[in-house]
DOROTI-884558 format. One line per 4 residues: number of its first residue (from 1); their letters; for each residue x, y, z of C-alpha. Coordinates in nm, 4 decimals. Layout:
N
NUM = a = X,Y,Z | ...
REM end
This chain:
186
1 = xxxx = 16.3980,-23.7604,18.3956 | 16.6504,-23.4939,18.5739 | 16.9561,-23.3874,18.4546 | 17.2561,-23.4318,18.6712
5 = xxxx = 17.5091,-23.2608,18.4483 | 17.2432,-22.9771,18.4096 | 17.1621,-22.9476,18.7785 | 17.5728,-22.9573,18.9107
9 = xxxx = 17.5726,-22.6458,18.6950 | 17.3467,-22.4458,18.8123 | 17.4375,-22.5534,19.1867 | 17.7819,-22.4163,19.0670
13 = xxxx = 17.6227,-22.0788,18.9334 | 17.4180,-22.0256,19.2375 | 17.7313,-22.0826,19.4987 | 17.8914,-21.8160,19.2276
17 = xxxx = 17.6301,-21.5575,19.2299 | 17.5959,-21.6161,19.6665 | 17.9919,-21.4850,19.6273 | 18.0861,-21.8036,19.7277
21 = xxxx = 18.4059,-22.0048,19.5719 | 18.2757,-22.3456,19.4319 | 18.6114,-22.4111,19.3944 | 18.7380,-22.4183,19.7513
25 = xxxx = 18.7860,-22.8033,19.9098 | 18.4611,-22.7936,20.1354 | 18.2567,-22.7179,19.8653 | 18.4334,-22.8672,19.5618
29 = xxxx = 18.1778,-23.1480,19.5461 | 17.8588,-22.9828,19.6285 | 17.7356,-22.9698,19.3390 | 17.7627,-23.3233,19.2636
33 = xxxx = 17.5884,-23.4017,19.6510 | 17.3216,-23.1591,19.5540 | 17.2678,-23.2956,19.2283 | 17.2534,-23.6537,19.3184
37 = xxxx = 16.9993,-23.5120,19.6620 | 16.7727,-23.3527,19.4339 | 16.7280,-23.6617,19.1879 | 16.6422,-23.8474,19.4736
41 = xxxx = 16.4005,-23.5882,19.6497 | 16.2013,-23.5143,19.3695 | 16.2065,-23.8762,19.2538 | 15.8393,-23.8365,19.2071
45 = xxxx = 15.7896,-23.6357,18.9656 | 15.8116,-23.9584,18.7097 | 15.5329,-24.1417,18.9158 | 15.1885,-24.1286,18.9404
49 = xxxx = 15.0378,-24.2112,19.3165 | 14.7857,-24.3866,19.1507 | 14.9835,-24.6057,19.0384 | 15.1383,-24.7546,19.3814
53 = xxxx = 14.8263,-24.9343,19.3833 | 14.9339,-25.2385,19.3049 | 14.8181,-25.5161,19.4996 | 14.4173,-25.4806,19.4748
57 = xxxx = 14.2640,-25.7976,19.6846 | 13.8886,-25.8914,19.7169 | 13.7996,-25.8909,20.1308 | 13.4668,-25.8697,20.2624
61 = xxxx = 13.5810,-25.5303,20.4188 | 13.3632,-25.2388,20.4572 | 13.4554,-25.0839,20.7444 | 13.7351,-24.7654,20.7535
65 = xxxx = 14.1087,-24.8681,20.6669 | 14.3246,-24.6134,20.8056 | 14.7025,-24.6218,20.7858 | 14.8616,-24.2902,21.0612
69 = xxxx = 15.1509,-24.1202,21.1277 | 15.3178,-24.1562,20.7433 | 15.6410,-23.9533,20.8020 | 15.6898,-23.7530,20.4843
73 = xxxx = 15.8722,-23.4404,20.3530 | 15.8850,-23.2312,20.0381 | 15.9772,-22.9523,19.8807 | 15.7477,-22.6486,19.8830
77 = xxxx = 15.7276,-22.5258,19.5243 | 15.7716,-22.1527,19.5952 | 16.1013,-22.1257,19.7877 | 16.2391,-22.4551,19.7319
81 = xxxx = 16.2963,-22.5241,20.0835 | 16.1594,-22.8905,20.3164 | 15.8052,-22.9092,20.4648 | 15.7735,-23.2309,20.6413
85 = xxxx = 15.5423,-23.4423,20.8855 | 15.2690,-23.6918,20.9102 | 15.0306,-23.8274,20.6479 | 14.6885,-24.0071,20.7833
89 = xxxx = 14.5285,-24.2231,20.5002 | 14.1781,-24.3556,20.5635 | 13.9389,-24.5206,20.3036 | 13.5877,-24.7262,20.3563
93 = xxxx = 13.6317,-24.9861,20.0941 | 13.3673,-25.1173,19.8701 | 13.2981,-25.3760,19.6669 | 13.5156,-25.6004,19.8735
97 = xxxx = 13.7940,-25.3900,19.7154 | 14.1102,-25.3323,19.9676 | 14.4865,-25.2580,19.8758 | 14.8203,-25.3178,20.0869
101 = xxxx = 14.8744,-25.1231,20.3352 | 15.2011,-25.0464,20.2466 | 15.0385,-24.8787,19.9179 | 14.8852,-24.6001,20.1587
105 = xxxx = 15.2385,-24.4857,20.2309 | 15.3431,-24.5605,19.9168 | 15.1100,-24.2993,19.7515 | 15.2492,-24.0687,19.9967
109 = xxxx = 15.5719,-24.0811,19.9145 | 15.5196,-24.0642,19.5466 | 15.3488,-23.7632,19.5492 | 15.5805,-23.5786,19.8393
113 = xxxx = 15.8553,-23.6758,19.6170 | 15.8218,-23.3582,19.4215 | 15.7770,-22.9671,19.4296 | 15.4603,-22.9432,19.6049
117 = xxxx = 15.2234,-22.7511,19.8002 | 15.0488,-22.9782,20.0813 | 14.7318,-22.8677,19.9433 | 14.7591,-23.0860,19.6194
121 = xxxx = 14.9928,-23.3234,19.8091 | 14.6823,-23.3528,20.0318 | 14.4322,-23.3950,19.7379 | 14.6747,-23.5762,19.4782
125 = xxxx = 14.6958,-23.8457,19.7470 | 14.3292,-23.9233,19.8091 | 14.2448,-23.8478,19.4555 | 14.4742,-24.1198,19.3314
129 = xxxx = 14.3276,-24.3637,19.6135 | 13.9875,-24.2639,19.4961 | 14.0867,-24.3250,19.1418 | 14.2427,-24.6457,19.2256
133 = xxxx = 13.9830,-24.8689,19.4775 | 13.6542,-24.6312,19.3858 | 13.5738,-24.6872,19.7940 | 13.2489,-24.5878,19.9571
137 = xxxx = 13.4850,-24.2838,20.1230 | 13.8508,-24.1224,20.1305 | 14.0020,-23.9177,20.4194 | 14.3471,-23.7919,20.4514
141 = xxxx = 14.5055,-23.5315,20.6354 | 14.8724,-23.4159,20.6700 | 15.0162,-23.2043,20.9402 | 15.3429,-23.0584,20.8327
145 = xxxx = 15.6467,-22.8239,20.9558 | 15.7198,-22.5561,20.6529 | 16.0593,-22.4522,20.6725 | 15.9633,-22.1409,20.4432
149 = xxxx = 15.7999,-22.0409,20.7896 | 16.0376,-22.1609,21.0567 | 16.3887,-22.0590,20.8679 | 16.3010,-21.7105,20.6806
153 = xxxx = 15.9914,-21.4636,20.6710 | 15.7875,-21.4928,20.9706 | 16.0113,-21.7375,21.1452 | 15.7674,-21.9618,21.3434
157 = xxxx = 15.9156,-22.2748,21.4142 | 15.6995,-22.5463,21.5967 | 15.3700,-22.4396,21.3938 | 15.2181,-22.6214,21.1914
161 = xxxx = 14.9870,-22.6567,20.8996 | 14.6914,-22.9112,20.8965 | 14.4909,-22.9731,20.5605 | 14.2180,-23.2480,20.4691
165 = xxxx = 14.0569,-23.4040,20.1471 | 13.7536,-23.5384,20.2013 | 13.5940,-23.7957,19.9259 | 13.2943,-23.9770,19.8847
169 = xxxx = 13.1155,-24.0222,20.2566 | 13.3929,-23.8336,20.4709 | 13.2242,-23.5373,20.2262 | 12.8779,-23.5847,20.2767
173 = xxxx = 12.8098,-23.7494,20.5749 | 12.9655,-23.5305,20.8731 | 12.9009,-23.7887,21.1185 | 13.1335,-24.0119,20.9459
177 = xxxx = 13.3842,-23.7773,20.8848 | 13.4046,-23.6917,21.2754 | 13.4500,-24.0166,21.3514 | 13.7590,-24.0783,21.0953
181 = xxxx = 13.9185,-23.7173,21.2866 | 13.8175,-23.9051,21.6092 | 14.0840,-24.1924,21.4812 | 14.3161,-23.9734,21.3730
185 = xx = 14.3882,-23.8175,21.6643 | 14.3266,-24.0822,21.9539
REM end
């Protein structure tokens, strides 16, 4: 659980040591807008994806599930800054073993909802499906804009980074997994 008190202060000590005056009007509540932003943003840090599955029915189903296009964001970890985009969510259930859709992008959000790298925002997410359905196969990939790149350092906007995690038979069986990339992108 955050601390709001905790967090106005140090928003206060950083517009201090920036030479800024937290005590001028446009900024006399910033720390209270930052405070009650970052509560929200990293909302996730009290969840566990695995969790959002909730609603576990029994269909004959055994053919891929694939939820595209999640729109996400986080917070990357080392500068504290947005990366946001597009989550794609596939599983191949088994055992007649299939969750709400809306769990997919559930799980997403959960785990964005934190300071992250999309590497284990990528795995945490089809770990925790994994965990949650044990399907014949897990895909999911995220495309994402990293404002560590675009505002600061190299300053690329427009790029962006693509990462996969690959369970079950999108791991072994390349065929499969070709096909699930196939349906990502078409």
């Amino acid at each position: 659980m955050s601390d709001q008190k905790k967090i106005e202060e140090a928003v206060y000590q950083l517009l201090e040591a920036l030479g800024e005056n937290p005590e001028r009007e446009g900024l006399l509540d910033t720390p209270k807008r930052v405070a009650r932003m970052y509560q929200e943003m990293f909302s996730g840090l009290n969840e566990d994806p695995k969790d959002q599955f909730t609603a576990v029915f029994s269909e004959e189903h055994d053919e891929v599930v694939l939820v595209k296009d999640i729109p996400f964001y986080s917070m990357c970890e080392h500068h504290l800054v947005p990366f946001y985009g597009r989550a794609h969510v596939a599983y191949m259930p088994s055992g007649g073993r299939v969750t709400g859709l809306s769990k997919l992008a559930r799980a997403v959000e959960v785990a964005s909802r934190r300071p992250q790298l999309q590497e284990r925002l990528t795995a945490q997410v089809a770990d925790a499906l994994e965990k949650a359905l044990n399907p014949k196969g897990v895909f999911v990939m995220i495309e994402a804009e990293h404002m560590c790149m675009t505002m600061r350092g190299i300053k690329k906007p427009g790029s962006k980074t693509v990462t996969s995690a690959a369970r079950g038979l999108y791991r072994s069986d390349k065929e499969v997994r070709q096909e699930i990339i196939s349906m990502i992108h078409n």
